[in-house]
N, CA, C and O atoms as a Maestro MAE file, in Angstrom:
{
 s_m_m2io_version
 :::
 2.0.0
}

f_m_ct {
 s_m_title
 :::
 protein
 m_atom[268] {
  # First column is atom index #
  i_m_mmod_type
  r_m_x_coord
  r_m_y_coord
  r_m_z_coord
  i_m_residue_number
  s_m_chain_name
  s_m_pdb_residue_name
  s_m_pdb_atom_name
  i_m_atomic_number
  :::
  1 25 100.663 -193.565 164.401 1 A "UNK " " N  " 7
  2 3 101.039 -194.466 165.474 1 A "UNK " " CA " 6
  3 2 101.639 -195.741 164.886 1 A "UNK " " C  " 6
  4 15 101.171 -196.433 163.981 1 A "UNK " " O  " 8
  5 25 102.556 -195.883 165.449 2 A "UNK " " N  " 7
  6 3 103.324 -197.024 164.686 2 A "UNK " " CA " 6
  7 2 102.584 -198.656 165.539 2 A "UNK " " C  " 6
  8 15 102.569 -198.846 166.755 2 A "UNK " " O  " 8
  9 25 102.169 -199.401 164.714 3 A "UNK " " N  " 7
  10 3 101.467 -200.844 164.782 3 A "UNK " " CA " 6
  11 2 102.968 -201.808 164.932 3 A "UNK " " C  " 6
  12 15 103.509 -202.223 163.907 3 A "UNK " " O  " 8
  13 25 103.562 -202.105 166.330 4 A "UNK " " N  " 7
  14 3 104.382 -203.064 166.467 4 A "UNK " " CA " 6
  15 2 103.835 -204.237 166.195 4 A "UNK " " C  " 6
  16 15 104.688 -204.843 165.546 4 A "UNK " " O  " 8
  17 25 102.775 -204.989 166.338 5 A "UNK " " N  " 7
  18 3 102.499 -206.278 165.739 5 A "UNK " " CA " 6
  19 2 102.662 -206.368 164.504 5 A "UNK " " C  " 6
  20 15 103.036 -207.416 163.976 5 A "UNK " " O  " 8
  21 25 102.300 -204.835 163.582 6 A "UNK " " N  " 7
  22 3 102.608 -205.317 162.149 6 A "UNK " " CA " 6
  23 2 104.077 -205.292 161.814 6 A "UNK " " C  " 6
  24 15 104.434 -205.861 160.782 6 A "UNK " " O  " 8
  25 25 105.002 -204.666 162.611 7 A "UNK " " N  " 7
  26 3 106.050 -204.493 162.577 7 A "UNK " " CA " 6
  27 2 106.785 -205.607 162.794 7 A "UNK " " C  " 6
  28 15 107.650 -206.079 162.056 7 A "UNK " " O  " 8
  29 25 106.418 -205.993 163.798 8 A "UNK " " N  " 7
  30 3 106.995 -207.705 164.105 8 A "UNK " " CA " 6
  31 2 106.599 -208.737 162.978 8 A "UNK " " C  " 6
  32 15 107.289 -209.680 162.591 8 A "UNK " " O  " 8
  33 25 105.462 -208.400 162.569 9 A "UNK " " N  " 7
  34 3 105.138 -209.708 161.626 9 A "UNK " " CA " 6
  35 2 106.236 -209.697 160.041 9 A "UNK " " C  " 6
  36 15 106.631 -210.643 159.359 9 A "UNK " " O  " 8
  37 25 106.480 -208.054 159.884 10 A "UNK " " N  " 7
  38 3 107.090 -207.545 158.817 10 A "UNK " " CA " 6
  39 2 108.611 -208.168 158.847 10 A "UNK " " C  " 6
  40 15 109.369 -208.561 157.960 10 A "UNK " " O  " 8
  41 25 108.724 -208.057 160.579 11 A "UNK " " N  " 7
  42 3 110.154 -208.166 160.807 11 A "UNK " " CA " 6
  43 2 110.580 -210.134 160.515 11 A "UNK " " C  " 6
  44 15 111.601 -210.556 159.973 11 A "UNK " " O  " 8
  45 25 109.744 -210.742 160.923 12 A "UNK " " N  " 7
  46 3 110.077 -211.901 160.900 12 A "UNK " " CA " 6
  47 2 109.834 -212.525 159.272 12 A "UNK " " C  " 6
  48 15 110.245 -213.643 158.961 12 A "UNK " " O  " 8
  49 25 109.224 -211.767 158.464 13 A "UNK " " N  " 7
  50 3 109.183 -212.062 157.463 13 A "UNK " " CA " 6
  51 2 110.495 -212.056 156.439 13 A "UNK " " C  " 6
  52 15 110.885 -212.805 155.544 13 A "UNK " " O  " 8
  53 25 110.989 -210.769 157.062 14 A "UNK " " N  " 7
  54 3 112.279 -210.589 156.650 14 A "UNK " " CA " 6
  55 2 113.533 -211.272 157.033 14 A "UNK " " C  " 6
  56 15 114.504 -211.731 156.432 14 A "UNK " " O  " 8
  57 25 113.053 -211.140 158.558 15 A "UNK " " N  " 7
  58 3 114.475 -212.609 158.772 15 A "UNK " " CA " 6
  59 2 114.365 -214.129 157.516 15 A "UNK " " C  " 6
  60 15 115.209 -214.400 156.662 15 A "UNK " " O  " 8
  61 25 113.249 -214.780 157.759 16 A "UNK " " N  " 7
  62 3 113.303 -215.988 157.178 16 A "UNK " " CA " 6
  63 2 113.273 -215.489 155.569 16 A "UNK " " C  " 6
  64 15 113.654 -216.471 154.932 16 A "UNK " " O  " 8
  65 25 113.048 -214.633 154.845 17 A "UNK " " N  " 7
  66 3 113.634 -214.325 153.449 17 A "UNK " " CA " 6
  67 2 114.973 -214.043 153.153 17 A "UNK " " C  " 6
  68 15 115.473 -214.465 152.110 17 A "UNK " " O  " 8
  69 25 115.807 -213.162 154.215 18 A "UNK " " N  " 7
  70 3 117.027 -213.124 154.333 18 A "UNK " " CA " 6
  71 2 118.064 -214.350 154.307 18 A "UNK " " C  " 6
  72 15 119.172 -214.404 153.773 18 A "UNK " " O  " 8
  73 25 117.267 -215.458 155.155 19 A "UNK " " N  " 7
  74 3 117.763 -216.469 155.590 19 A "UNK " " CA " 6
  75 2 117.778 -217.556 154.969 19 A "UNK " " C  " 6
  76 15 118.520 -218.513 155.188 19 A "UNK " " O  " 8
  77 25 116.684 -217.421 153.895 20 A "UNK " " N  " 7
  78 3 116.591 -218.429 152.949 20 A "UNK " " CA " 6
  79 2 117.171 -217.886 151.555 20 A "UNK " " C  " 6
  80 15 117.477 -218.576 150.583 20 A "UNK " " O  " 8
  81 25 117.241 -216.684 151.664 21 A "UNK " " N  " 7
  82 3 118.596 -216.197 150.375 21 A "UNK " " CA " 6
  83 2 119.936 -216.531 150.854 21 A "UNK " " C  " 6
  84 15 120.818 -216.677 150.008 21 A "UNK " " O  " 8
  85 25 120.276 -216.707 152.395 22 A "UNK " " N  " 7
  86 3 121.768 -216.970 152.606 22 A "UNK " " CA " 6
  87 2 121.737 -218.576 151.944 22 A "UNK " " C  " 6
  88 15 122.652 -218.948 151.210 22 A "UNK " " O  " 8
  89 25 120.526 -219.513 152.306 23 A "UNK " " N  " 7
  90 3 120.490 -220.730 151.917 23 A "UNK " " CA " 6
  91 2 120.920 -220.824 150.762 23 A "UNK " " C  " 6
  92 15 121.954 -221.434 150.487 23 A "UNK " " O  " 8
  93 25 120.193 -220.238 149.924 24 A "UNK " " N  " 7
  94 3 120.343 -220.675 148.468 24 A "UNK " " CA " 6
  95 2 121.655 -220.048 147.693 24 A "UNK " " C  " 6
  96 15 121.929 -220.442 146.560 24 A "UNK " " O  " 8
  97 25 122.581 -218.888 148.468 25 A "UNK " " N  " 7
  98 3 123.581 -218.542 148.536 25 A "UNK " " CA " 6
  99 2 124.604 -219.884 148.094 25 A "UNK " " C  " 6
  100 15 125.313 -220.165 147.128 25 A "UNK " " O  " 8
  101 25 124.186 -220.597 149.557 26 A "UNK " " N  " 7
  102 3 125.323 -221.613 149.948 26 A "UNK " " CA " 6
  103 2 125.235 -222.531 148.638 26 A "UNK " " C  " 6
  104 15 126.081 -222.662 147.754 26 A "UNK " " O  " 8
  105 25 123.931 -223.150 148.763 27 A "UNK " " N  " 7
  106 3 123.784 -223.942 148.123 27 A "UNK " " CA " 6
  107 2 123.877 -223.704 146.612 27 A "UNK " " C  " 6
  108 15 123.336 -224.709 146.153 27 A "UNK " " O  " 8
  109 25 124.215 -223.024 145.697 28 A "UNK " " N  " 7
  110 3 124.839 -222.915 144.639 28 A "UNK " " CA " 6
  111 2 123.441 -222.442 143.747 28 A "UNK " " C  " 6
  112 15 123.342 -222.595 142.529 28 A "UNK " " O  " 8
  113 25 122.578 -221.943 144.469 29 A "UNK " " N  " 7
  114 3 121.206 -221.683 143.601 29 A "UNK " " CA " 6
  115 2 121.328 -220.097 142.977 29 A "UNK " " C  " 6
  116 15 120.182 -219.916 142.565 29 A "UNK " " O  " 8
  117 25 121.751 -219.410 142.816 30 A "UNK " " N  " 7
  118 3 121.715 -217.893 142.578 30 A "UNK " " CA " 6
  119 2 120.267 -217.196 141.955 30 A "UNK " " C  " 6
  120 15 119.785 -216.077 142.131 30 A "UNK " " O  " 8
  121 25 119.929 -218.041 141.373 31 A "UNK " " N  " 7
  122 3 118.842 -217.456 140.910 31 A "UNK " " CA " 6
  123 2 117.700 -216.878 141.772 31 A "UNK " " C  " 6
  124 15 117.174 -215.768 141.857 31 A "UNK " " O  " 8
  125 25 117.472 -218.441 142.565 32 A "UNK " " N  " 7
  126 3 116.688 -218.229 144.067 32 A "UNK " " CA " 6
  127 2 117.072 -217.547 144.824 32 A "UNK " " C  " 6
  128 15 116.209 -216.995 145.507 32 A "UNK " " O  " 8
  129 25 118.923 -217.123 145.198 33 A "UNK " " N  " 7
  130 3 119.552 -216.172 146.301 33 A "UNK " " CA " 6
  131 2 118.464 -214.944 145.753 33 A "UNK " " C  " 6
  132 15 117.470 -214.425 146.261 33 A "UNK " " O  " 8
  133 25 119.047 -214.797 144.700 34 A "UNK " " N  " 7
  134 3 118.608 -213.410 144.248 34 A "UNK " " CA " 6
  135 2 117.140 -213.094 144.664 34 A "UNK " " C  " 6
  136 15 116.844 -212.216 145.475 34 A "UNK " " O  " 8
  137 25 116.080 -214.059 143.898 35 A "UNK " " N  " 7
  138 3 114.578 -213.914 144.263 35 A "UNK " " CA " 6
  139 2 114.370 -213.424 145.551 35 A "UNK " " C  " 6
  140 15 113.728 -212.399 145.779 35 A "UNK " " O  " 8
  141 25 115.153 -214.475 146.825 36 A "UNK " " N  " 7
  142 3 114.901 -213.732 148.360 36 A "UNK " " CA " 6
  143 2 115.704 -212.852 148.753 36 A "UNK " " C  " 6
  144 15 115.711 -212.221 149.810 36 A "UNK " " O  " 8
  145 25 116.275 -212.824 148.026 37 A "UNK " " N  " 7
  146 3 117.194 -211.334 148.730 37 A "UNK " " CA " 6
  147 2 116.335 -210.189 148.128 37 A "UNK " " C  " 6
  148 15 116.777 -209.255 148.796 37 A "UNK " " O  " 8
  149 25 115.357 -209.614 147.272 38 A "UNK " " N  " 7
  150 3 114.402 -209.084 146.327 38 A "UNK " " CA " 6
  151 2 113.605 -208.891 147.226 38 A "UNK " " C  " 6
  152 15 113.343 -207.725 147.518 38 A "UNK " " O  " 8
  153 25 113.069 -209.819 147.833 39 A "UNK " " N  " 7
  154 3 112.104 -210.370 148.891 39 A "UNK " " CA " 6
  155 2 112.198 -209.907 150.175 39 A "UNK " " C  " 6
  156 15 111.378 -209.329 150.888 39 A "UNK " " O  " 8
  157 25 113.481 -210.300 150.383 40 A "UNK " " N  " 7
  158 3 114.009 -209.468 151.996 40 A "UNK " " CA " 6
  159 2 114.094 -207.979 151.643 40 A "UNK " " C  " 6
  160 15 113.656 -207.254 152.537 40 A "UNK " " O  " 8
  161 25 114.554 -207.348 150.553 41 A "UNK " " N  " 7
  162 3 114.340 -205.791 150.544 41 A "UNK " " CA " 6
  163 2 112.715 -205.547 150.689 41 A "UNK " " C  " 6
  164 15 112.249 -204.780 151.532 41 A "UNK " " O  " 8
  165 25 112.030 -206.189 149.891 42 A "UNK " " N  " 7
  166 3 110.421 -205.647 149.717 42 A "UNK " " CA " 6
  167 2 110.088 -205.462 151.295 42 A "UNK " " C  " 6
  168 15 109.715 -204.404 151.803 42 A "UNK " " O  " 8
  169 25 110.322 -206.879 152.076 43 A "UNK " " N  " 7
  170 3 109.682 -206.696 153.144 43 A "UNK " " CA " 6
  171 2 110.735 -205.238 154.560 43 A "UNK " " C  " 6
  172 15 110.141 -204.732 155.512 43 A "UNK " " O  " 8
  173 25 112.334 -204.925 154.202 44 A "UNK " " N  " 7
  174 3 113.142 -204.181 154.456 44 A "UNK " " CA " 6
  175 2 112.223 -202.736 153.917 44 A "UNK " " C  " 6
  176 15 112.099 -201.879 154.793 44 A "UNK " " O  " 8
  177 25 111.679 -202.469 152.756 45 A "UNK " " N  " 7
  178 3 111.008 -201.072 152.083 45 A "UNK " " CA " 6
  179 2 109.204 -201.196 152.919 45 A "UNK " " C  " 6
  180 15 108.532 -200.193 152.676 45 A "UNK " " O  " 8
  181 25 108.805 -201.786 153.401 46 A "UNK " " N  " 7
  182 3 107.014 -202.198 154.135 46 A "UNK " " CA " 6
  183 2 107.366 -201.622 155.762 46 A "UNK " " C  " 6
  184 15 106.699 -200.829 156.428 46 A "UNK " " O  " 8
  185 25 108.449 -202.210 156.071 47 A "UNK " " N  " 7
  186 3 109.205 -201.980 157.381 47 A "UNK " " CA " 6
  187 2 109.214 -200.306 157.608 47 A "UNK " " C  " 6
  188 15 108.671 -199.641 158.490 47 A "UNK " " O  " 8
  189 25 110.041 -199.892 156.467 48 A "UNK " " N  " 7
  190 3 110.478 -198.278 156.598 48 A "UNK " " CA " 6
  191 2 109.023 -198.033 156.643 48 A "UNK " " C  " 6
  192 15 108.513 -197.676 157.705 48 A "UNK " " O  " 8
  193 25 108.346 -198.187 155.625 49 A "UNK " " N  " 7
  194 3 106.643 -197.400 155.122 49 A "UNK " " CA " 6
  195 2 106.223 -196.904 156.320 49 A "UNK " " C  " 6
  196 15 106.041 -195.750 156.707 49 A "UNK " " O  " 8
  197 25 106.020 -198.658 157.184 50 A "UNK " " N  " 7
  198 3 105.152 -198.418 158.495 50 A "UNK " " CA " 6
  199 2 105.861 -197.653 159.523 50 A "UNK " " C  " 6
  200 15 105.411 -197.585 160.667 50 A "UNK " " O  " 8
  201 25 106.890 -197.105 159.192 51 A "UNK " " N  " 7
  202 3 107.696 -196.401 160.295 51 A "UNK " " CA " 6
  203 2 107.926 -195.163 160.071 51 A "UNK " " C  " 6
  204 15 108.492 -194.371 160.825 51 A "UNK " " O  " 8
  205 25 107.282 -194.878 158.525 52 A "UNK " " N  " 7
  206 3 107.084 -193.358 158.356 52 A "UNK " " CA " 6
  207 2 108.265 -192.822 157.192 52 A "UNK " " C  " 6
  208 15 108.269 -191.657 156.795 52 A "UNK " " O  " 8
  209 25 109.079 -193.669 156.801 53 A "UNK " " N  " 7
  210 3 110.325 -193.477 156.522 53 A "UNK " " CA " 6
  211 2 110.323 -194.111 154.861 53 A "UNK " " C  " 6
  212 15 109.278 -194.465 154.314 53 A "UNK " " O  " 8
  213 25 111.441 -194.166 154.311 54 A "UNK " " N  " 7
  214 3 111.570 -194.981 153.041 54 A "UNK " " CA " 6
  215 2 113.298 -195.558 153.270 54 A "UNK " " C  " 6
  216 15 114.169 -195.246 154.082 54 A "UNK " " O  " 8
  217 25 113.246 -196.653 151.977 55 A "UNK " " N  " 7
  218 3 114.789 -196.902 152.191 55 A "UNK " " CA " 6
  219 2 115.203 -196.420 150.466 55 A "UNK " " C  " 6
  220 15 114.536 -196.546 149.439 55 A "UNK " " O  " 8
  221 25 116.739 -195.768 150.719 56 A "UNK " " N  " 7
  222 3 116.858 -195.402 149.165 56 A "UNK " " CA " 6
  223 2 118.113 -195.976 148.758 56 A "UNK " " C  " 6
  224 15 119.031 -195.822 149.564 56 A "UNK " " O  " 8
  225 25 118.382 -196.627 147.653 57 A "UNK " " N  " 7
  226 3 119.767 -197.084 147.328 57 A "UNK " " CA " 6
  227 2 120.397 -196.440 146.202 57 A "UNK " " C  " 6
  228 15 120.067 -196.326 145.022 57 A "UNK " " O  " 8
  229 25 121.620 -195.958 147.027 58 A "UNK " " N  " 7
  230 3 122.717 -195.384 146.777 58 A "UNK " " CA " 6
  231 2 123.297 -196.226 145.755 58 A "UNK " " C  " 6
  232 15 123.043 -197.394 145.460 58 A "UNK " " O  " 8
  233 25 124.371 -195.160 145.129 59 A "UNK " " N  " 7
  234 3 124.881 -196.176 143.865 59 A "UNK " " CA " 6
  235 2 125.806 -197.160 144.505 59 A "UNK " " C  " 6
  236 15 125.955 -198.177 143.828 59 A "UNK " " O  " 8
  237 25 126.454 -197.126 145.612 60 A "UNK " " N  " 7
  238 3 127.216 -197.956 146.427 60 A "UNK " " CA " 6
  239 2 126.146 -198.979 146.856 60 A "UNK " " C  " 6
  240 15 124.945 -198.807 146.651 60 A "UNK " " O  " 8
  241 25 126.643 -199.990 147.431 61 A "UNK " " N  " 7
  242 3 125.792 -201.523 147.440 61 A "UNK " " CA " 6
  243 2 125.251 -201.062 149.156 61 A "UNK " " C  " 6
  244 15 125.090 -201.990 149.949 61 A "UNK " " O  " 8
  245 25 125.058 -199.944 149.521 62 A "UNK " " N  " 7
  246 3 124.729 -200.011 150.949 62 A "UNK " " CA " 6
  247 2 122.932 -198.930 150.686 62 A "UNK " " C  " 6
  248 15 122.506 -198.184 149.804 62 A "UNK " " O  " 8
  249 25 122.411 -199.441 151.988 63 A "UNK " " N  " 7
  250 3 121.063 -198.633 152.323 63 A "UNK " " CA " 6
  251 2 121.186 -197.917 153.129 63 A "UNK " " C  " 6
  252 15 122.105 -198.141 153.917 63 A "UNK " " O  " 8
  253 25 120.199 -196.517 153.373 64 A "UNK " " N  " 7
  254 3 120.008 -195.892 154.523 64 A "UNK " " CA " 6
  255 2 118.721 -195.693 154.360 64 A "UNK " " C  " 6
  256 15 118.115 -195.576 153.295 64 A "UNK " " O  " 8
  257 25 118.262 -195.652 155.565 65 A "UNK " " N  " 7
  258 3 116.674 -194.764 155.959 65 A "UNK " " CA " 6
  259 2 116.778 -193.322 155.653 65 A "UNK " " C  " 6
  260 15 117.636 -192.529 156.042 65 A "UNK " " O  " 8
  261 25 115.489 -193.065 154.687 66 A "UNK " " N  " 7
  262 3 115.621 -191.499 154.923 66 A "UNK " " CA " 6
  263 2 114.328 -190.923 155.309 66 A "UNK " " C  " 6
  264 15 113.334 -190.968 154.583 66 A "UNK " " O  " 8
  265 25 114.366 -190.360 156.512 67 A "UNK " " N  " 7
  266 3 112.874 -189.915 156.913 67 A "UNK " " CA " 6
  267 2 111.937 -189.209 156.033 67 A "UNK " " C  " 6
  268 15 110.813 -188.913 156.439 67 A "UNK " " O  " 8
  :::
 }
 m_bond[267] {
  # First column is bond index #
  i_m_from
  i_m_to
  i_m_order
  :::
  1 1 2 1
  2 2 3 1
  3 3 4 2
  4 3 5 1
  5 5 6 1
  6 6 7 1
  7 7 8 2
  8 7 9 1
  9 9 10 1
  10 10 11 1
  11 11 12 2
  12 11 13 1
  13 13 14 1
  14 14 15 1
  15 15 16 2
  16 15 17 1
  17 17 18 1
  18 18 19 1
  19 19 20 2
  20 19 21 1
  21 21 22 1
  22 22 23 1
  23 23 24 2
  24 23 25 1
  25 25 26 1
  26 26 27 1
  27 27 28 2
  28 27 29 1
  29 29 30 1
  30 30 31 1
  31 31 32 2
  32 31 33 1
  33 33 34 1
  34 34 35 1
  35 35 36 2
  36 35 37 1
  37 37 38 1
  38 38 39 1
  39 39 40 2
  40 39 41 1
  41 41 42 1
  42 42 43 1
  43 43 44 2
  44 43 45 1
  45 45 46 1
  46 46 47 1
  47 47 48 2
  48 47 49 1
  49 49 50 1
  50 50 51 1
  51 51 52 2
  52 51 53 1
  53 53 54 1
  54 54 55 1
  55 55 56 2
  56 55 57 1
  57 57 58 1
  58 58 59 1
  59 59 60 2
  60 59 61 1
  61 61 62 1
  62 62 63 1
  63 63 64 2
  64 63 65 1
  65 65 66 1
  66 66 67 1
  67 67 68 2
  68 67 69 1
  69 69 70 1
  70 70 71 1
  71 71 72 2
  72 71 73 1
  73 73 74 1
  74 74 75 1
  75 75 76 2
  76 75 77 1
  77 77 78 1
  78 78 79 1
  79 79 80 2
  80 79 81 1
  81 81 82 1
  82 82 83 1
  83 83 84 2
  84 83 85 1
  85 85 86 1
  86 86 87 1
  87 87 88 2
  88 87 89 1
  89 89 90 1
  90 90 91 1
  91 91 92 2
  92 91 93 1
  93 93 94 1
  94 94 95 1
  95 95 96 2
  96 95 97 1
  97 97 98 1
  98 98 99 1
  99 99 100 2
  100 99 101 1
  101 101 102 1
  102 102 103 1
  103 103 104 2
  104 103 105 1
  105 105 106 1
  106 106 107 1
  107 107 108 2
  108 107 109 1
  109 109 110 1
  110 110 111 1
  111 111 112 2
  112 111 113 1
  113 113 114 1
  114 114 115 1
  115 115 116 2
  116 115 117 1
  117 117 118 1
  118 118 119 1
  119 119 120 2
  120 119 121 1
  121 121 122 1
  122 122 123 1
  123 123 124 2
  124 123 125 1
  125 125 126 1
  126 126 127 1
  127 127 128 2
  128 127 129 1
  129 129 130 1
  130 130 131 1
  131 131 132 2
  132 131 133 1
  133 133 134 1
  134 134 135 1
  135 135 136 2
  136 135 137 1
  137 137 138 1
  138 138 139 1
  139 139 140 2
  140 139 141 1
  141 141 142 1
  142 142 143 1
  143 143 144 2
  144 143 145 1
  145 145 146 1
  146 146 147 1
  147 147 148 2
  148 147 149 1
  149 149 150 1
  150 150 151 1
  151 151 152 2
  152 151 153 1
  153 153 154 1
  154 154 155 1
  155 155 156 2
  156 155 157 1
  157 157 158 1
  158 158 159 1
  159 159 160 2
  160 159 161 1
  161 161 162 1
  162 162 163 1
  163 163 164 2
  164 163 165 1
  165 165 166 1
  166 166 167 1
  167 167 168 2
  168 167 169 1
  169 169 170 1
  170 170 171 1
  171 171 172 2
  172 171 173 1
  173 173 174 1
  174 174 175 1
  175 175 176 2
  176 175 177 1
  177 177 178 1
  178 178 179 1
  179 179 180 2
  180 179 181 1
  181 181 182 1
  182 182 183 1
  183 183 184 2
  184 183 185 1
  185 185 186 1
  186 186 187 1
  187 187 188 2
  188 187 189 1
  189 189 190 1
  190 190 191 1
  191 191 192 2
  192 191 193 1
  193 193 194 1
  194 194 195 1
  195 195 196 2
  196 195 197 1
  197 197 198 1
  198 198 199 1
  199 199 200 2
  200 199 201 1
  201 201 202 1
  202 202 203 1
  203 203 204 2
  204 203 205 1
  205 205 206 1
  206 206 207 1
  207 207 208 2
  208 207 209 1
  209 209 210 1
  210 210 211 1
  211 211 212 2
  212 211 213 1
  213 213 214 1
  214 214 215 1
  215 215 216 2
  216 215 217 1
  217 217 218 1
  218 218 219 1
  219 219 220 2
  220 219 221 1
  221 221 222 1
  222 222 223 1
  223 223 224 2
  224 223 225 1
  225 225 226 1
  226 226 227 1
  227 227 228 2
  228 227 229 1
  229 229 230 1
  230 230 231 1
  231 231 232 2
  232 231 233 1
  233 233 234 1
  234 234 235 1
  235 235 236 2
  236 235 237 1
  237 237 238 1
  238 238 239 1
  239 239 240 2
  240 239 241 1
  241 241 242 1
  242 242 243 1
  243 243 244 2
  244 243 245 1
  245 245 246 1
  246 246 247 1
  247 247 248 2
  248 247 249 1
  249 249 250 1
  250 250 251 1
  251 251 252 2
  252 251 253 1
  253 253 254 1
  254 254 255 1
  255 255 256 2
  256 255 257 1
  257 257 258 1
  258 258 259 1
  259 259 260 2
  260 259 261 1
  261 261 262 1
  262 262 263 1
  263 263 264 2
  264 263 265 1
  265 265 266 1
  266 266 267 1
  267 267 268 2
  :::
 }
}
């Protein structure tokens, strides 16, 4: 049974890691982009878990779910 509260909590975790890698994007930090963008996948791979699924990366820079 899929737990939407944990799902939501997963999900918002990921927005504001996403969002604070676009930050540090801008702001000329790369090191830090990188750390949360790391960050936004971990919590992107917890997401799939609880949904039954995994995420796998392709040698191309893109993701898919694979059940």
């Amino acid at each position: 049974m899929v737990n939407h509260y944990r799902i939501s909590l997963l999900a918002a975790a990921l927005t504001q890691e996403a969002a604070m890698a676009h930050a540090y994007e801008h702001s000329g930090n790369a090191i830090m982009a990188k750390v949360s963008g790391d960050n936004a996948m971990e919590e992107l791979r917890k997401i799939a878990h609880e949904l039954g699924c995994r995420v796998e990366k392709n040698a191309e820079p893109t993701l898919r779910v694979a059940a």
